[in-house]
Structure formats: C-alpha cells, structure tokens
C-alpha positions as protocol buffer text, in pm:
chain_id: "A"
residue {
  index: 1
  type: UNK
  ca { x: 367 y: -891 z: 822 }
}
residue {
  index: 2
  type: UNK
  ca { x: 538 y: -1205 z: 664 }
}
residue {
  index: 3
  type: UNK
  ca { x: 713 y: -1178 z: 380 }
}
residue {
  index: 4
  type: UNK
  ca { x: 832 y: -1465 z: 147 }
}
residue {
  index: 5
  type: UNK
  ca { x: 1028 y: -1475 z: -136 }
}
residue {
  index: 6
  type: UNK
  ca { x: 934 y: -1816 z: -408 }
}
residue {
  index: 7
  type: UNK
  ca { x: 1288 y: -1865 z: -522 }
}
residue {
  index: 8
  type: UNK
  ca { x: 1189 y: -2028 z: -851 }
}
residue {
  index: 9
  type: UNK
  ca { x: 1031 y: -1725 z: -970 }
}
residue {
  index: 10
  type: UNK
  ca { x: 1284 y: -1491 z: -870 }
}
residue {
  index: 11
  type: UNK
  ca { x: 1470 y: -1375 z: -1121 }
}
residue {
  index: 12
  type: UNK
  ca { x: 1703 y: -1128 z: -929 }
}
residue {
  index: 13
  type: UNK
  ca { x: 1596 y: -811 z: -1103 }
}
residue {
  index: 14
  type: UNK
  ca { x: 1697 y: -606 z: -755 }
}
residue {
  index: 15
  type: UNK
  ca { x: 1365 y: -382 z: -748 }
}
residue {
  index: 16
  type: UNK
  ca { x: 1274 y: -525 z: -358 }
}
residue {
  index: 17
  type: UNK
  ca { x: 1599 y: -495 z: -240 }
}
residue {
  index: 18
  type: UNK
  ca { x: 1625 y: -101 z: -443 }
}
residue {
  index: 19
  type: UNK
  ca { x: 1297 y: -56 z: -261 }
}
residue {
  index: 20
  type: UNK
  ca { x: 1315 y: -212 z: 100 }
}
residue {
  index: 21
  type: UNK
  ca { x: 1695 y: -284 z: 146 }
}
residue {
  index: 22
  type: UNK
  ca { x: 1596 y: -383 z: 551 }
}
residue {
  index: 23
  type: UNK
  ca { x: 1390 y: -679 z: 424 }
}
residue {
  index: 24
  type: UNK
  ca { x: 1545 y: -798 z: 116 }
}
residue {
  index: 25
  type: UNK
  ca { x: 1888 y: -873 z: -66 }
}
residue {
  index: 26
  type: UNK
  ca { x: 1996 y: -1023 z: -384 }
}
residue {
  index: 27
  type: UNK
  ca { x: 2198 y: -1290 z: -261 }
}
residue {
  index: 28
  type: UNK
  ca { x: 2524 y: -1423 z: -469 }
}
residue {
  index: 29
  type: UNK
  ca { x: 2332 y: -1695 z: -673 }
}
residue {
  index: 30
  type: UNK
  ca { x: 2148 y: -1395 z: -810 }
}
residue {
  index: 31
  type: UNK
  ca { x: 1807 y: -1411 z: -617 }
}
residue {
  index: 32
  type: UNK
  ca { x: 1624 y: -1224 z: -387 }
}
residue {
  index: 33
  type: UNK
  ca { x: 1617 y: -1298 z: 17 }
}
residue {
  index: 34
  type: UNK
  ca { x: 1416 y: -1210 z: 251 }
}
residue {
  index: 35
  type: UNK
  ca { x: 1619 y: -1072 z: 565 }
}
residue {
  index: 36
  type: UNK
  ca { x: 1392 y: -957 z: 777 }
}
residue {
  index: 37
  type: UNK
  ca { x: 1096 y: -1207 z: 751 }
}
residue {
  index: 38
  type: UNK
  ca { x: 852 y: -1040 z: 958 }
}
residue {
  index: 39
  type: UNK
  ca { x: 858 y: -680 z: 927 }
}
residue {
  index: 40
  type: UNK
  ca { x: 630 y: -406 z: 968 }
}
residue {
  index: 41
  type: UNK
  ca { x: 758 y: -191 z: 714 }
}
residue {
  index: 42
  type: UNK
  ca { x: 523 y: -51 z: 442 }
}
residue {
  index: 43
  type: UNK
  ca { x: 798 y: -101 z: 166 }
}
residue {
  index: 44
  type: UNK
  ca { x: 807 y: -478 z: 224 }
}
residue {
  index: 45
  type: UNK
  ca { x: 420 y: -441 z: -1 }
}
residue {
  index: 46
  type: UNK
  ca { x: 595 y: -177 z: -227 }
}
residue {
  index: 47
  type: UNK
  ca { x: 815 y: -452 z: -317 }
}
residue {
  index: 48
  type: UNK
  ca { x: 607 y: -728 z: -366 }
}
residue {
  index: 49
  type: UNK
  ca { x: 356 y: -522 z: -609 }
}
residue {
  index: 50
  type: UNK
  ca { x: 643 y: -402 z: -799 }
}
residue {
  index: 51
  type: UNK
  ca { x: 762 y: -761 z: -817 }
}
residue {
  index: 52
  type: UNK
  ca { x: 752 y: -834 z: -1210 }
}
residue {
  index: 53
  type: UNK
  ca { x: 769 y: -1239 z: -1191 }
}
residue {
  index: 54
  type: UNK
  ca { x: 494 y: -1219 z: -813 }
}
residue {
  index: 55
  type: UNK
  ca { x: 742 y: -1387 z: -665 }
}
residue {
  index: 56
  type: UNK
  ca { x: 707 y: -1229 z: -347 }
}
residue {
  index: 57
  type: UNK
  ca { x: 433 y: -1259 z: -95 }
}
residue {
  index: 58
  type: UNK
  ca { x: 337 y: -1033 z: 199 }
}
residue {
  index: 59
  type: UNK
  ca { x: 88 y: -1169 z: 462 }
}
residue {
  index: 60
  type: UNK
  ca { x: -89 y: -956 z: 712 }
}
C-alpha cells in the first residue's frame, strides 16, 4: 500500500502515529509524516479512517 499524508489538512492530532507508530510520526512543526511510505501493514487504513481532517490516503 501507499500511504500519503496532505500536509495542509493535517492538523497533528497524533491518532496515526498512536495507531501505526511504523508508518507515521508527528514531526516537530506539529504534523503528521509518513515514514514508511509503502507498507503493508493493516494499521496504516486504521489510521487513515480514524483521520478526523481525511488527510491521509492509503492506496492499494
């Protein structure tokens, strides 16, 4: 899977990273990462539905 973070809409909450920590981070301006941009783990689409802005994208 890719995953994408849309910077803009971040607003750093920390829910991806608090559910995938391999794939994402808050980094220090406060927004979410992505660290591991093609992954094949299951939390990576945890995180993006629990995403409260959307601003994270998971493609098959």
């Amino acid at each position: 899977m890719k995953v994408r973070v849309d910077e803009a809409t971040c607003i750093g909450c920390g829910v991806c990273e608090s559910l995938c920590p391999d794939v994402f981070k808050i980094s220090d301006e406060g927004k979410a990462k992505v660290i591991e941009p093609e992954t094949e783990q299951d939390c990576a689409k945890d995180a993006a539905d629990s995403c409260p802005t959307g601003a994270i994208t998971v493609e098959e």
